[in-house]
C-alpha positions in Angstrom: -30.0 -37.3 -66.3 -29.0 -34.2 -68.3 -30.2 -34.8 -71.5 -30.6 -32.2 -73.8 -33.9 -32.7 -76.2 -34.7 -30.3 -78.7 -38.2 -31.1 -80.1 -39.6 -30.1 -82.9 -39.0 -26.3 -82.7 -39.6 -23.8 -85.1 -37.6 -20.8 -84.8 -37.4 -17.2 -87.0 -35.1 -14.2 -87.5 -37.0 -11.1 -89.2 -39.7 -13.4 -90.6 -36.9 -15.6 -92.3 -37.3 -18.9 -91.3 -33.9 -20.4 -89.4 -35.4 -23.9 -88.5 -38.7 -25.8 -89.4 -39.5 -28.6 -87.1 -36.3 -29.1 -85.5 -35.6 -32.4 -83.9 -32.3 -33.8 -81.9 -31.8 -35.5 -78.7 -28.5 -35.3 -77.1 -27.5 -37.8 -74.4 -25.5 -37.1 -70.9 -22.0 -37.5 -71.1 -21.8 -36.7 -75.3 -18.8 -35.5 -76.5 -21.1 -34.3 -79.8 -19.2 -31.8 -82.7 -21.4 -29.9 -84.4 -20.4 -29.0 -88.1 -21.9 -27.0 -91.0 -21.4 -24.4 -93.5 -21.7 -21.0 -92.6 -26.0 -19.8 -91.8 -26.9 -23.8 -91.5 -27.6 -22.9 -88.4 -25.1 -24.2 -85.6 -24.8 -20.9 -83.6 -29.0 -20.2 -83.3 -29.0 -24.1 -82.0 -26.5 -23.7 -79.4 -28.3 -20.5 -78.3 -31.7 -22.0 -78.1 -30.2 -24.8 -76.0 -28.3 -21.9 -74.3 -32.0 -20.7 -73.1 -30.7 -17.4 -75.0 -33.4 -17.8 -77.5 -36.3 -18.7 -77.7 -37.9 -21.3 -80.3 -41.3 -19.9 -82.5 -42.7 -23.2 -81.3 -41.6 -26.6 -80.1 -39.3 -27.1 -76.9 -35.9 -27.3 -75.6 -35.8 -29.6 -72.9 -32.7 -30.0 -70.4 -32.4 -32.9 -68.1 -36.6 -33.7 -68.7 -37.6 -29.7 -68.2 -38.3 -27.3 -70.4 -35.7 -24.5 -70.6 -38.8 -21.9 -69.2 -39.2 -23.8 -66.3 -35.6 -23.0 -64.8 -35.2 -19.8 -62.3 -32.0 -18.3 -64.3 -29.7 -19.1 -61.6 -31.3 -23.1 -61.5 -30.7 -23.2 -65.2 -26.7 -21.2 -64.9 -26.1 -24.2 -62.5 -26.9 -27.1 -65.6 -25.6 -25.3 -68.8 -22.7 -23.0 -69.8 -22.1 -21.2 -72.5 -18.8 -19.8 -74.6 -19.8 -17.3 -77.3 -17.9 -16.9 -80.5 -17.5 -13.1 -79.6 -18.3 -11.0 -76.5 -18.7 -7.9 -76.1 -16.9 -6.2 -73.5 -19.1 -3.7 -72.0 -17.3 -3.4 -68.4 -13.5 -3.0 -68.0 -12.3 -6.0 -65.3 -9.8 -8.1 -64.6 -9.4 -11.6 -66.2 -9.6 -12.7 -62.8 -12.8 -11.3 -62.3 -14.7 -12.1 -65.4 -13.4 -15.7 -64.4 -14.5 -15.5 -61.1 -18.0 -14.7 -63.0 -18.6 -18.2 -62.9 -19.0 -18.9 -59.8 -22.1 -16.9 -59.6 -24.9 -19.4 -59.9 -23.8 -20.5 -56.1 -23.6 -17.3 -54.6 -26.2 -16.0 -52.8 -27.5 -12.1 -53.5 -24.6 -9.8 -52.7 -22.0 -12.6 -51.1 -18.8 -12.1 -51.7 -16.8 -15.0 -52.8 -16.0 -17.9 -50.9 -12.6 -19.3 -50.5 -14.0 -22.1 -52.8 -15.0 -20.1 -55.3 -11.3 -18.6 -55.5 -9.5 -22.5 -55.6 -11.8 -22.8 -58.5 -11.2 -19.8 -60.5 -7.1 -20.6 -59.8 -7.6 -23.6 -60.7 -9.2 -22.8 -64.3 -7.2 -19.8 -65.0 -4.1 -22.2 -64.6 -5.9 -25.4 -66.7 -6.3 -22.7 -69.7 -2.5 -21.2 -69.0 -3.8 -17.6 -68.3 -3.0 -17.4 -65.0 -0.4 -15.4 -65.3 -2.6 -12.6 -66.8 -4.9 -12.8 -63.9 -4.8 -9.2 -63.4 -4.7 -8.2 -66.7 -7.8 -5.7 -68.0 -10.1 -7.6 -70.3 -9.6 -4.6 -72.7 -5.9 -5.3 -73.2 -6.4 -9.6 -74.0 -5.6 -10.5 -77.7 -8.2 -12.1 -79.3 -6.6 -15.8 -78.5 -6.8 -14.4 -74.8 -9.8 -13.3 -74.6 -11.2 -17.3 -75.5 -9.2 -18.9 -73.3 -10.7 -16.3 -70.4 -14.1 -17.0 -71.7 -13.7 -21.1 -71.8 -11.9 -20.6 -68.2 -15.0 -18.6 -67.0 -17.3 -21.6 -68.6 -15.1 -24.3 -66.7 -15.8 -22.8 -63.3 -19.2 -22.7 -63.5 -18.7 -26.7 -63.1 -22.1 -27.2 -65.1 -22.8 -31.0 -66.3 -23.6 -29.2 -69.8 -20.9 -27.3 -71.8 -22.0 -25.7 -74.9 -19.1 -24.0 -76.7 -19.5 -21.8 -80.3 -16.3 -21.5 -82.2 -14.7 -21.7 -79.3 -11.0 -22.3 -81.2 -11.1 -19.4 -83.8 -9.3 -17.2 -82.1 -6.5 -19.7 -80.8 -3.4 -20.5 -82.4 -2.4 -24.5 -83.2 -0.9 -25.4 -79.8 -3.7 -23.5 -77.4 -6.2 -25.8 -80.0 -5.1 -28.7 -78.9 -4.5 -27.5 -75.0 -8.3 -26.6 -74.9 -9.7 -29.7 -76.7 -7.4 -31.8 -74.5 -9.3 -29.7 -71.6 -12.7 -30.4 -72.6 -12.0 -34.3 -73.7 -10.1 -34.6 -69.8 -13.9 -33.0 -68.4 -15.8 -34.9 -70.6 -14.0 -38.4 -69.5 -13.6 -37.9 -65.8 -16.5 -35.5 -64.9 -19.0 -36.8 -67.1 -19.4 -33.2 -69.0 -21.2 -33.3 -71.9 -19.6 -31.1 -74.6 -21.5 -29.4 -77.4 -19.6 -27.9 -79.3 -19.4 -26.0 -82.9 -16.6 -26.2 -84.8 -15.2 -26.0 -88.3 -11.8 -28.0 -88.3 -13.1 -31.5 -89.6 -9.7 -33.0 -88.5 -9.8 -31.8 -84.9 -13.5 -32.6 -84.8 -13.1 -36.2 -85.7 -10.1 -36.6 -83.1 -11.9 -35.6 -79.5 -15.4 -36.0 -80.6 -17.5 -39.4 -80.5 -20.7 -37.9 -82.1 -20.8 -35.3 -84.7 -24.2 -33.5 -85.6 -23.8 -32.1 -89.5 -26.3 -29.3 -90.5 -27.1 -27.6 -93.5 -29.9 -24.9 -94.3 -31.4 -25.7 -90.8 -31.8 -29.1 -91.0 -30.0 -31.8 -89.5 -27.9 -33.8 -92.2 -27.0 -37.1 -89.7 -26.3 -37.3 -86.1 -24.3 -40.6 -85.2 -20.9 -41.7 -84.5 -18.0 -38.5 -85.8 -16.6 -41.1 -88.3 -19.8 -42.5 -89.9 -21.3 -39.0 -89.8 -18.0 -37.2 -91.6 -17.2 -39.0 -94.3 -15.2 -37.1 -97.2 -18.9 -38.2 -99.3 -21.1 -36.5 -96.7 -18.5 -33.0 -96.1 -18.4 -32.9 -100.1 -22.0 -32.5 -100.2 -22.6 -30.4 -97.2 -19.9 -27.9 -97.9 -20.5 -28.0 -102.0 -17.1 -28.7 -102.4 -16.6 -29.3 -106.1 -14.1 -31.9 -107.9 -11.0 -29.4 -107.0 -11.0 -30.2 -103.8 -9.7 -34.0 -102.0 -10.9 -34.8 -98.7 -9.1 -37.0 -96.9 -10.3 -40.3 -94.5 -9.1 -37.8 -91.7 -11.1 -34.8 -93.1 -8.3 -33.1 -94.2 -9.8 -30.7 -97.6 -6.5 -30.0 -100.1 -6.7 -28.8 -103.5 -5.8 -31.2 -106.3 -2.3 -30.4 -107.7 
């Protein structure tokens, strides 16, 4: 089972609380949104369930362990991760920041298998980049650059994707190409798919569950419709009586 269980953690930037007894339980197979105003949040949750931070106190559990109790290559093998932003520290090929997930089955210094190479093909041409293959990180657009990140992400083959914005650097039609990606491995490879987002429309039309925050603290967690309701975004968001929001989630300004 690869559950993820957060329970009750506590967790702290500069002495400024970020959390305060933190509870949510994510089952396998999830197809969960998560949704919030900007600092609710959503970003310091994935990344404690990431294993890239560490909770004050309480625990992050993944499949029944504790995150702490995974080597780091164990742990690379159950959960991926797609930042909002990365940093690109060494100049490389798409092909080879790609080919960076495959590292959790490599053993130290092996060079890549002839599996490992279907697989990276095979996600560079699911995310339509791989004509850029040999194309220098340096050079991607911004749109680019995601769609490397989320390819590099898919060929880890983890049971657990957690994604952070992963669409706000893509234009309309890559939007839809990468949810369609991650609803295709949710149904047929039993992924479960995290991930953060902020367009309610696209939100309600691949996910099943939605998790809505707000000032660390989690609003509802149920199914996406019951959870984002025009009511509940209205009050989340603040949005005052200027604003409509539509069945669909749709936010327009009243004429």
């Amino acid at each position: 089972m690869h559950r993820i269980e957060v329970e009750h953690i506590d967790f702290q930037y500069n002495q400024q609380p970020i959390f305060q007894d933190l509870s949510v339980s994510l089952e396998e197979g999830e197809f969960c949104a998560v949704v919030g105003p900007n600092g609710s949040g959503k970003t310091t949750l994935l990344k404690c369930m990431a294993g890239l931070l560490a909770p004050t106190s309480g625990h992050v559990l993944v499949g029944g362990r504790a995150v702490s109790a995974y080597s780091p290559m164990e742990f690379a093998r159950q959960v991926s991760f797609v930042p909002q932003h990365q940093d690109t520290i060494f100049d490389m090929s798409v092909y080879e920041m790609v080919l960076m997930g495959r590292n959790p089955y490599q053993k130290h210094w092996q060079m890549q298998s002839a599996e490992d190479e279907e697989v990276v093909m095979q996600m560079l041409e699911k995310c339509h980049i791989a004509q850029l293959k040999d194309r220098n990180i340096s050079a991607l657009s911004g749109g680019e650059l995601q769609r490397t990140l989320i390819a590099r992400a898919m060929a880890q083959q983890t049971p657990i994707m957690l994604l952070d914005e992963p669409l706000s650097n893509l234009d309309v039609s890559h939007k839809f190409e990468i949810m369609d990606i991650l609803a295709e491995l949710n149904a047929t490879g039993q992924v479960t798919v995290v991930i953060v987002i902020h367009d309610f429309t696209m939100a309600m039309e691949y996910a099943r569950q939605a998790l809505l925050m707000k000032s660390g603290r989690v609003l509802a967690h149920d199914d996406v419709r019951a959870v984002l309701t025009p009511a509940s975004l209205r009050d989340c968001f603040d949005l005052d009586d200027s604003l409509i929001v539509s069945e669909r989630g749709v936010v327009t300004r009243k004429v």
